[in-house]
MARROKE-286801 format. One line per 2 residues: number of its first residue (from 0); their letters; for each residue x, y, z of N, C-alpha, C, O, CB. Coordinates in steps of 0.2 Angstrom, whole numbers. Glycine has a CB too. Layout:
REM MARROKE-286801
NUM> A> X/Y/Z/X/Y/Z/X/Y/Z/X/Y/Z/X/Y/Z; ...
//
This chain:
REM MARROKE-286801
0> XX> 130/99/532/129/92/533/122/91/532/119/87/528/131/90/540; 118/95/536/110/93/534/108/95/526/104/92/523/105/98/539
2> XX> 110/100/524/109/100/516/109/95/512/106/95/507/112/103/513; 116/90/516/119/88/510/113/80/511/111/77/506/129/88/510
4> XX> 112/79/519/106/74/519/101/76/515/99/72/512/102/71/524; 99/81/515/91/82/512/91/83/503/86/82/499/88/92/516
6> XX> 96/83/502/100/84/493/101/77/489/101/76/483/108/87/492; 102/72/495/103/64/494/94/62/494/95/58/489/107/59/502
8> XX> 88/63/495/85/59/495/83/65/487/81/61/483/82/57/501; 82/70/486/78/75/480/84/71/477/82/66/475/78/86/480
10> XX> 90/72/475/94/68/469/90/59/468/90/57/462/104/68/471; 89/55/473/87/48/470/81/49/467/78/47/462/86/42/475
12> XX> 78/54/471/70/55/467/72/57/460/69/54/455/65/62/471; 76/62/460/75/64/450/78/57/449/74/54/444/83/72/445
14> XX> 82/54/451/85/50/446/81/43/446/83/38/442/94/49/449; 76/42/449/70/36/448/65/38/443/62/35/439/66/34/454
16> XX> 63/46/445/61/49/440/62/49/432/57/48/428/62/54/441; 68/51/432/72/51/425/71/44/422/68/44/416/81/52/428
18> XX> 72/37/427/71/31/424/66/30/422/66/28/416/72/27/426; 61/32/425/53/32/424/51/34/416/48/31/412/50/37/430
20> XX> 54/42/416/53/43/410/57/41/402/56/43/396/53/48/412; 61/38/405/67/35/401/63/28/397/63/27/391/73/33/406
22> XX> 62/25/401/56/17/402/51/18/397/51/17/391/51/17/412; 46/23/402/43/26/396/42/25/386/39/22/381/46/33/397
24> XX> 47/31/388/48/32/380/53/26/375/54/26/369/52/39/379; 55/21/379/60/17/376/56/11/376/57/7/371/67/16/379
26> XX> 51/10/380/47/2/380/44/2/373/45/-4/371/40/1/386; 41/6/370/37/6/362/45/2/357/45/-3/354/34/16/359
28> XX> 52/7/358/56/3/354/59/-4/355/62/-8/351/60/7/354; 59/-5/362/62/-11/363/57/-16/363/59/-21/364/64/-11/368
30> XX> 49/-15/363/46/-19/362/45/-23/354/43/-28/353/42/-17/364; 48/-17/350/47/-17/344/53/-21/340/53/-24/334/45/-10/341
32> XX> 59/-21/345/65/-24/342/65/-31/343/68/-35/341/71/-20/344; 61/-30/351/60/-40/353/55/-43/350/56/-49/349/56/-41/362
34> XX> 48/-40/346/44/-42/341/50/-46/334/51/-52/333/41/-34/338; 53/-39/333/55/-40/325/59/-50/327/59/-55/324/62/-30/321
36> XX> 62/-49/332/66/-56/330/63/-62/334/67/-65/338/74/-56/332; 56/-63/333/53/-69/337/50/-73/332/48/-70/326/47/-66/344
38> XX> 49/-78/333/42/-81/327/37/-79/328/35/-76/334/41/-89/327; 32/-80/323/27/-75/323/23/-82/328/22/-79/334/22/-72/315
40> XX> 22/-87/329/19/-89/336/21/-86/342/16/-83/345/21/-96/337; 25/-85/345/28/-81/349/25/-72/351/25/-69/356/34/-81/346
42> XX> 24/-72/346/20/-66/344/13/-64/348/11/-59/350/19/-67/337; 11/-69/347/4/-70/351/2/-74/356/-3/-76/357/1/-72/348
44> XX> 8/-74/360/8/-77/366/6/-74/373/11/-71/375/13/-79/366; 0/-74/376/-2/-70/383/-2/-71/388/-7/-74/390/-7/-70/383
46> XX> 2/-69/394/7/-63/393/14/-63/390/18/-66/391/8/-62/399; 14/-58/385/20/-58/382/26/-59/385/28/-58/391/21/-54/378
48> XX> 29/-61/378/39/-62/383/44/-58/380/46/-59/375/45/-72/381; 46/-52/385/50/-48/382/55/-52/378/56/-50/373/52/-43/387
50> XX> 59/-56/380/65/-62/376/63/-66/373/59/-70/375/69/-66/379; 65/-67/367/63/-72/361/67/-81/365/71/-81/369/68/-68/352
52> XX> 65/-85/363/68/-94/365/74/-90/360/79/-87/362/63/-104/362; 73/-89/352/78/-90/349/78/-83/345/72/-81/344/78/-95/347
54> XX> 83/-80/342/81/-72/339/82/-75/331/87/-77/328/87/-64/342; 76/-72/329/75/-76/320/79/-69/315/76/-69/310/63/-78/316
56> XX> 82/-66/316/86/-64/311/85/-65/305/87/-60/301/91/-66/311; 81/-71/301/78/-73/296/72/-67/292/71/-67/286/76/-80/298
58> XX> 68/-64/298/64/-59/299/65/-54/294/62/-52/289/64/-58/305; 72/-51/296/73/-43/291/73/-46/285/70/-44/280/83/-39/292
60> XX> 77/-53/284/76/-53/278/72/-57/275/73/-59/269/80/-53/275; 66/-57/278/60/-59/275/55/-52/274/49/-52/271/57/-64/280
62> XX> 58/-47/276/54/-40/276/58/-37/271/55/-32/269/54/-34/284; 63/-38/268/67/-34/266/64/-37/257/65/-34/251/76/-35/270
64> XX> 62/-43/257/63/-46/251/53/-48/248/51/-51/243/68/-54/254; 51/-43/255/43/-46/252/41/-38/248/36/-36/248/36/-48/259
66> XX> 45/-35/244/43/-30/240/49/-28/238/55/-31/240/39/-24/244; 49/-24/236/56/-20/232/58/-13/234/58/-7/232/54/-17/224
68> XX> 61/-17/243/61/-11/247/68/-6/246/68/0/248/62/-14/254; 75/-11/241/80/-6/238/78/-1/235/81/4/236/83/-8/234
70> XX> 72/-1/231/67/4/228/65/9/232/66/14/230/62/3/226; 62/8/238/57/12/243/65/14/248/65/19/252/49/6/247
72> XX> 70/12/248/75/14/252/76/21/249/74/26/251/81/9/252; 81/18/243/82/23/238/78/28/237/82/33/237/83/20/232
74> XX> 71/29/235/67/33/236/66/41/240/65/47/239/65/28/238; 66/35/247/66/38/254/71/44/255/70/49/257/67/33/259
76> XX> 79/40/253/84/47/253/86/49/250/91/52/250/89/47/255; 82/48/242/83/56/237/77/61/239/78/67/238/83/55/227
78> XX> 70/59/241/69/63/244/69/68/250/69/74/250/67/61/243; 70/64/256/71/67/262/77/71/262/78/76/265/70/62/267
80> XX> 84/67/257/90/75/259/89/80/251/94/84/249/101/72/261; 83/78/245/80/83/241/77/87/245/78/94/246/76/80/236
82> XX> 74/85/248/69/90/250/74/96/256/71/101/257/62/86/254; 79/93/260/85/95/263/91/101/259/95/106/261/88/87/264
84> XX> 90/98/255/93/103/249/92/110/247/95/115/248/92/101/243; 82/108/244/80/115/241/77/119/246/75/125/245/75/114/237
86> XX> 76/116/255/75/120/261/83/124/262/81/129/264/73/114/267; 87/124/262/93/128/263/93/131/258/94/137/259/99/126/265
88> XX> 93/130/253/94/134/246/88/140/249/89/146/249/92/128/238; 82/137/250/77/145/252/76/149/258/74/154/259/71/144/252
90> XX> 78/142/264/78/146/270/83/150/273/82/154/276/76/143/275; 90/149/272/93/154/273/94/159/269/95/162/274/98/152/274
92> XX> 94/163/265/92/168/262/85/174/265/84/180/266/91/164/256; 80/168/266/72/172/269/79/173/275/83/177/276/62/165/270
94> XX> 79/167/279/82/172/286/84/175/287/83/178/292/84/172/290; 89/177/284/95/181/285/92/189/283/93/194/287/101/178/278
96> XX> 87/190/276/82/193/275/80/197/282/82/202/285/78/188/272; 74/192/283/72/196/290/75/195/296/71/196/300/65/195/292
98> XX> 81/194/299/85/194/305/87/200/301/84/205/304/90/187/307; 92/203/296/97/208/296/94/216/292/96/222/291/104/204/291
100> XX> 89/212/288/88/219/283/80/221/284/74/218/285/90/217/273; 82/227/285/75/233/284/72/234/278/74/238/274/76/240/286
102> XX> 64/230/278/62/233/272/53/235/273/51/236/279/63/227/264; 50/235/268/42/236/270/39/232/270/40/228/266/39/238/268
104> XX> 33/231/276/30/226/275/34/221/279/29/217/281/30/225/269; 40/219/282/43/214/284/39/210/290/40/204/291/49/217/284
106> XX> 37/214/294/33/212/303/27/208/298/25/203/299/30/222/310; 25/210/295/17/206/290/19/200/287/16/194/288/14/212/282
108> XX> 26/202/282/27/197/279/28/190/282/26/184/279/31/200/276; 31/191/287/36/188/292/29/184/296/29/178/297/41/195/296
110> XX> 26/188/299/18/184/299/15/181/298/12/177/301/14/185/300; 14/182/290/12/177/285/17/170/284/15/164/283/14/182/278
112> XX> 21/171/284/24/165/284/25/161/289/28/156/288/29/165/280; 23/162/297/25/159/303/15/157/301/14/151/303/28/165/311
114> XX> 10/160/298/3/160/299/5/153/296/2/149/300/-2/165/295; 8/149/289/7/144/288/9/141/293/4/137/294/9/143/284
116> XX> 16/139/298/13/135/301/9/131/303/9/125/306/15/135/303; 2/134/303/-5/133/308/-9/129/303/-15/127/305/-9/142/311
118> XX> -6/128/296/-9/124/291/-8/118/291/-2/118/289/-8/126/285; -12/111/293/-12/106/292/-11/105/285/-15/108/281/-18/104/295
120> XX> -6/101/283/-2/96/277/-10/95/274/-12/97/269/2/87/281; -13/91/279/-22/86/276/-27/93/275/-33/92/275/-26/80/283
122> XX> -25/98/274/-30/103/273/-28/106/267/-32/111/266/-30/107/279; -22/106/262/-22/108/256/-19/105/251/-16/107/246/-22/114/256
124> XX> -19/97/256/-17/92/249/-21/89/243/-19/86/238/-16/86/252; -26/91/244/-30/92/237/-28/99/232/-28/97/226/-37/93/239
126> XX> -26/105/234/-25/109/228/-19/107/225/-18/107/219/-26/116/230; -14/105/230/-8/105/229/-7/98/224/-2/97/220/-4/105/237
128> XX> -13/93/227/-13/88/222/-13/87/214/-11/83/210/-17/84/224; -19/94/212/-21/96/207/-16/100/206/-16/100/199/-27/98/207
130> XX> -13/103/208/-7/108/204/-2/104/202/2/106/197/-3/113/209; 0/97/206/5/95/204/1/90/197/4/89/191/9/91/210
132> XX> -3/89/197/-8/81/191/-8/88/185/-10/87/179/-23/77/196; -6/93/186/-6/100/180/-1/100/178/0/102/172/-8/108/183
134> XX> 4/99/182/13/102/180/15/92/178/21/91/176/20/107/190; 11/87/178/15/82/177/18/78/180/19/72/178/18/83/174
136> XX> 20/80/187/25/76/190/21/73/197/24/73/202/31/81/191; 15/71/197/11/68/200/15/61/199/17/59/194/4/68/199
138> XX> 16/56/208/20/49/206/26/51/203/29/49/198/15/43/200; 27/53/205/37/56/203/38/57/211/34/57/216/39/65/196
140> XX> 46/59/209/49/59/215/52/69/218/55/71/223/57/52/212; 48/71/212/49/79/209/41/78/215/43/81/220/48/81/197
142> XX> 36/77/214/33/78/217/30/78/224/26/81/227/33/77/215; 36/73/227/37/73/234/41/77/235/40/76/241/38/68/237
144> XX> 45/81/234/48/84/236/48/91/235/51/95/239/53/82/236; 45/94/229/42/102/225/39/105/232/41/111/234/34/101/217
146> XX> 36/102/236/27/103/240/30/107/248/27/110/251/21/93/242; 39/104/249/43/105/255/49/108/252/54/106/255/44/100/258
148> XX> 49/113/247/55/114/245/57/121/250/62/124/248/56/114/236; 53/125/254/53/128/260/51/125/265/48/119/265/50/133/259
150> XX> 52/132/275/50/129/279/51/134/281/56/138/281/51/125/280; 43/135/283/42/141/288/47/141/297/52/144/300/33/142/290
152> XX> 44/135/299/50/134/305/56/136/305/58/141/309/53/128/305; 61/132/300/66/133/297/68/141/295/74/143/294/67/128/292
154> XX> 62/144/294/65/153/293/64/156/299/64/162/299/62/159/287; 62/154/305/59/154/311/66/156/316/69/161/319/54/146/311
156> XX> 68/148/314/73/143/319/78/148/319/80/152/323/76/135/317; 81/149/310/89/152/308/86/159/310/90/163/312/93/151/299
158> XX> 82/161/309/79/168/310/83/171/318/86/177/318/70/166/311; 81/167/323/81/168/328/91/169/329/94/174/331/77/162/332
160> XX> 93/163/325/100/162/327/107/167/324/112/168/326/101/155/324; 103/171/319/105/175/315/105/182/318/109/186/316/103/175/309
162> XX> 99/183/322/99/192/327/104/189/332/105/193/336/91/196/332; 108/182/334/111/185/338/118/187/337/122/188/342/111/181/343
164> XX> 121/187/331/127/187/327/126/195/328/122/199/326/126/184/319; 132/196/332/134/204/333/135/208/325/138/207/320/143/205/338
166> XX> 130/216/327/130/218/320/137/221/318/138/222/312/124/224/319; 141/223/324/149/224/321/152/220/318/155/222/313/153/225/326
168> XX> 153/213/320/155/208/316/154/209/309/160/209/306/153/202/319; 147/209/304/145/211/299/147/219/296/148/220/291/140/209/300
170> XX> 147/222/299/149/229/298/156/228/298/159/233/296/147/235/304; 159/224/299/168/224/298/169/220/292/173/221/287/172/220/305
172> XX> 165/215/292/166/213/284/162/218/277/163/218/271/161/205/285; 158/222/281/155/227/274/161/230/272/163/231/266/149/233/275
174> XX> 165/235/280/171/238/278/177/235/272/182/237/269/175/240/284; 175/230/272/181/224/269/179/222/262/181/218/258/182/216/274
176> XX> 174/227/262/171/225/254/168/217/252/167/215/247/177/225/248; 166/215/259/163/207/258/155/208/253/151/214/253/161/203/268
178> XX> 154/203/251/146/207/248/142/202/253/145/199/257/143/207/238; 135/203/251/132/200/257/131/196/255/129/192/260/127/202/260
180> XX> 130/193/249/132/185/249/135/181/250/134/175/249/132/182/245; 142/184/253/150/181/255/147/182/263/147/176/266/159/187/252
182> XX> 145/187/267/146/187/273/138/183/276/137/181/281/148/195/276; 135/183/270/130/175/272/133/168/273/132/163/277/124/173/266
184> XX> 138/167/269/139/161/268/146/159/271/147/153/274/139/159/260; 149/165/271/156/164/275/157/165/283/163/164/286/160/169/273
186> XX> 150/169/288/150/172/292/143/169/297/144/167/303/150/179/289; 138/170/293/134/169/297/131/161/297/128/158/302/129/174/295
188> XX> 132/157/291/132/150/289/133/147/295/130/144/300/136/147/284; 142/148/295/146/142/299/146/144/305/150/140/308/153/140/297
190> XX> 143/150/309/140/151/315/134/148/317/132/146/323/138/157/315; 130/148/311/122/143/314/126/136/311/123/136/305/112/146/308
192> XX> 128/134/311/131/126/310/126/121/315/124/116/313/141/126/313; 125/124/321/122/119/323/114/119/324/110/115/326/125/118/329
194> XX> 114/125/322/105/126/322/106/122/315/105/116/315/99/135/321; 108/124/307/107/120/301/108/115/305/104/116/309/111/121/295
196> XX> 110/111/306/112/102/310/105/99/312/102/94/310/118/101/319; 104/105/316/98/101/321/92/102/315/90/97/313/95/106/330
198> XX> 91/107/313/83/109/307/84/103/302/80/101/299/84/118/302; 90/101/300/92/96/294/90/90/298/89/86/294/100/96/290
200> XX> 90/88/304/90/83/308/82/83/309/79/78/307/95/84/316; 79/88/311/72/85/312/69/86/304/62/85/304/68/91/319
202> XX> 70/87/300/66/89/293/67/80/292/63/75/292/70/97/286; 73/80/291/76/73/288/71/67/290/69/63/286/84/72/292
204> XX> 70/66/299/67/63/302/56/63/302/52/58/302/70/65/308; 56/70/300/50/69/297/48/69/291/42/70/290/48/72/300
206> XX> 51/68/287/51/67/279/54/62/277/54/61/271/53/71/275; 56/57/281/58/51/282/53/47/283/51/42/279/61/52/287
208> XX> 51/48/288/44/46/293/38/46/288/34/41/288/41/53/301; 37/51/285/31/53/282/29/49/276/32/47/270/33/62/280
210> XX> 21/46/281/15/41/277/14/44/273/15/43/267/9/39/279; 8/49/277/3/52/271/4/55/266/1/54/261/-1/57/272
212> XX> 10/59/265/12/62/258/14/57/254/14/60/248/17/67/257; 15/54/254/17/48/249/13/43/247/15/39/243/23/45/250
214> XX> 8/42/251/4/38/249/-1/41/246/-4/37/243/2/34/253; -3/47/245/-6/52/242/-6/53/235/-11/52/231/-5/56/245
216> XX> 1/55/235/4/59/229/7/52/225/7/53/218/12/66/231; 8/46/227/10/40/223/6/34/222/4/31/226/15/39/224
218> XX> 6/33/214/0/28/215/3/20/211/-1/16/209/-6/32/210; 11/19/210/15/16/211/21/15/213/22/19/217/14/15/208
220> XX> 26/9/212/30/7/217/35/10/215/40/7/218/31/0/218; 37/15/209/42/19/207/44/25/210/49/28/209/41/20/202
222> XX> 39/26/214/41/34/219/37/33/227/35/37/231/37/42/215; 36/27/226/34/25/234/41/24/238/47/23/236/29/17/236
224> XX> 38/25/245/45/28/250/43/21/255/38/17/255/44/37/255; 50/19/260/48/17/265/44/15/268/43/9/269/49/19/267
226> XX> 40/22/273/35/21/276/27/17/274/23/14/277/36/28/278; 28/19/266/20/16/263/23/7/262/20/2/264/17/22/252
228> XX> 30/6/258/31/0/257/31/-4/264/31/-10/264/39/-1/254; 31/-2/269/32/-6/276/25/-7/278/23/-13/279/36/-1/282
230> XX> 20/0/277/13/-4/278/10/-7/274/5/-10/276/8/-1/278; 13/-8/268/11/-15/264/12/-19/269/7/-22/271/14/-17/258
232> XX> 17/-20/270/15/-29/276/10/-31/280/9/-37/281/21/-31/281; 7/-27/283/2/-29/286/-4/-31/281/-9/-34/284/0/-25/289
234> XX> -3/-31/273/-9/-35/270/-7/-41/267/-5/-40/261/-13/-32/265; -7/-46/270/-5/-53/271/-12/-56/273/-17/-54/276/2/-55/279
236> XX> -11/-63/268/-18/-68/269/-18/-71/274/-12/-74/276/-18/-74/264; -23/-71/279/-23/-73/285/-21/-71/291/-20/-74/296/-21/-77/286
238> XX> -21/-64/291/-18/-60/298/-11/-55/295/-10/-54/289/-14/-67/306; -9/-53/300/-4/-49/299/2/-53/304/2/-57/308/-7/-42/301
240> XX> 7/-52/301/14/-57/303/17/-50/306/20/-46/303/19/-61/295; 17/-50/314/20/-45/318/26/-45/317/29/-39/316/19/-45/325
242> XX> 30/-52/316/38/-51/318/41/-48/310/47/-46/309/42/-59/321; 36/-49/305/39/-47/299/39/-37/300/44/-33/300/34/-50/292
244> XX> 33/-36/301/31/-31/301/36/-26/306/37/-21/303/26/-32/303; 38/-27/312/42/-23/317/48/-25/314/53/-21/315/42/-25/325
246> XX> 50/-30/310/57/-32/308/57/-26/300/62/-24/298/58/-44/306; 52/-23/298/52/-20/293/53/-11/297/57/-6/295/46/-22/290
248> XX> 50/-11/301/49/-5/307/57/-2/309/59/3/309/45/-7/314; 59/-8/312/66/-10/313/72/-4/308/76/0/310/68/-19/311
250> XX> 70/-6/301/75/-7/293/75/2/294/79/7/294/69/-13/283; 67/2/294/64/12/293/68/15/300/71/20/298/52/15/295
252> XX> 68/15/307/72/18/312/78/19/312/81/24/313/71/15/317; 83/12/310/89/13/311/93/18/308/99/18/310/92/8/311
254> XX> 91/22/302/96/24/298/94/31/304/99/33/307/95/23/287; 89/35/306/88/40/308/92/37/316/95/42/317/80/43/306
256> XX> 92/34/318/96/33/326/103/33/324/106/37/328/95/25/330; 107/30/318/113/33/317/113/39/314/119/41/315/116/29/314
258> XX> 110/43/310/112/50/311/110/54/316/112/60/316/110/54/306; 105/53/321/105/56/328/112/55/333/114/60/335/99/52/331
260> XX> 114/50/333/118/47/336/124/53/335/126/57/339/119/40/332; 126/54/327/131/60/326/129/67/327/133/71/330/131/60/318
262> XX> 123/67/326/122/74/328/119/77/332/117/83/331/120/76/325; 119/73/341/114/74/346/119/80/348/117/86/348/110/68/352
264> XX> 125/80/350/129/87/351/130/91/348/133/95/351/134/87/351; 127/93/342/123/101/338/119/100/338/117/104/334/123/103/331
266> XX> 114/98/340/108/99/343/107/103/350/103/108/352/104/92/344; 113/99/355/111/103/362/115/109/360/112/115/360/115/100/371
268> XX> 120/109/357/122/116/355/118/121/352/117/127/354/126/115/350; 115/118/348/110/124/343/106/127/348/106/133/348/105/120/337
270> XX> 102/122/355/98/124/357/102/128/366/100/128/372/93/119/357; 107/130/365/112/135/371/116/139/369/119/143/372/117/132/376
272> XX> 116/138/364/118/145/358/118/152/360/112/154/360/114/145/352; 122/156/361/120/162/363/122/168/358/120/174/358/121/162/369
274> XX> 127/166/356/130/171/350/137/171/352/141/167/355/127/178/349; 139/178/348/148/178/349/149/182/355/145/187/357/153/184/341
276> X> 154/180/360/155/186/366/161/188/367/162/192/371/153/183/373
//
């Protein structure tokens, strides 16, 4: 009985806790969704009003219509699931690589490529700019996505998830004459099903997201993305028009909240994963 008082007050505490930190991180979105549908007078009103008098709806599609955002939509998702593409096409192979097979060099090799992670994007966007202004496809859509068509992470992640695949399981498929291109794709794939999910989930979200490469590598409105078409709205004659702007912010979040939405249960999967038992 006394446990069970002293466990009632530690459980409200997490759970004010919990809200606290929930609060937190949701106030930046919900401020930005009460922006997007207010008049811009409203906007600037001190102390703000989390509720709009009336929700202008007129907004999206005043963000949607001040540029050629079907373009920059379109854009956005041939790159971000291009770039989703030619990352599985190279990281499962490298992993599978160094999780299952012995060769030389591999502990070096394998260092070498976790070493890139530690490379800042803005620290060799200049060579990478000049290699691409060399092959042509500078302001293409070849070029936002060539620069991420690997991921060290991503041979990192499946790396991990592929030593825990029992080596019998595989040794029964060699007896069976599988080749190892069949017991990659038949065996160890749809085992990491939810690490691929979650790595395609966060790659997706940050190449999604992602300003600087595209405002870099493009210098018109044929291979600009999203994120650069949206900061255009802040250059408006006479200020910046908040409710357009969050109503544009709005247009860039929701498509990544509905595929979160689908895929937050292979994500906790991916991450309690323990193998075959």
């Amino acid at each position: 009985m006394r446990a069970l008082k002293t466990s009632l007050p530690i459980k409200l505490l997490n759970g004010i806790g919990l809200l606290i930190v929930v609060a937190i991180f949701a106030m930046p979105f919900i401020w930005m969704v009460s922006t997007s549908l207010k008049t811009l007078g409203e906007t600037m009103i001190f102390p703000p009003k989390w509720i709009p008098d009336q929700l202008i709806w007129q907004n999206f599609i005043d963000a949607w219509n001040s540029g050629p955002f079907l373009r920059y939509f379109i854009n956005s998702i041939i790159v971000s699931v291009g770039i989703l593409i030619f990352q599985f096409i190279t990281v499962i192979p490298a992993a599978y690589a160094f999780a299952r097979y012995e060769f030389r060099f591999k502990n070096i090799l394998f260092g070498l490529v976790m070493m890139t992670m530690m490379i800042p994007a803005q620290l060799i966007f200049l060579p990478v700019f000049l290699n691409l202004s060399d092959w042509g496809i500078l302001d293409t859509l070849w070029g936002l996505i060539l620069p991420f068509a690997t991921s060290a992470f991503g041979i990192f992640l499946l790396r991990q998830t592929f030593k825990q695949v029992p080596e019998e399981l595989l040794e029964a498929a060699r007896l069976d004459n599988s080749s190892e291109f069949k017991i990659m794709m038949k065996i160890m794939v749809p085992m990491a099903k939810p690490t691929l999910i979650t790595l395609g989930l966060f790659n997706f979200i940050t190449h999604w997201n992602d300003y600087f490469w595209p405002l870099v590598m493009t210098t018109t409105e044929k291979a600009r993305t999203l994120p650069v078409g949206i900061a255009q709205l802040r250059q408006v004659d006479g200020g910046v028009a908040w409710n357009i702007l969050m109503a544009g912010n709005v247009i860039l979040v929701v498509p990544i909240l509905i595929i979160f939405f689908f895929a937050q249960r292979h994500i906790i999967r991916a991450f309690t994963y323990t193998g075959v038992k």
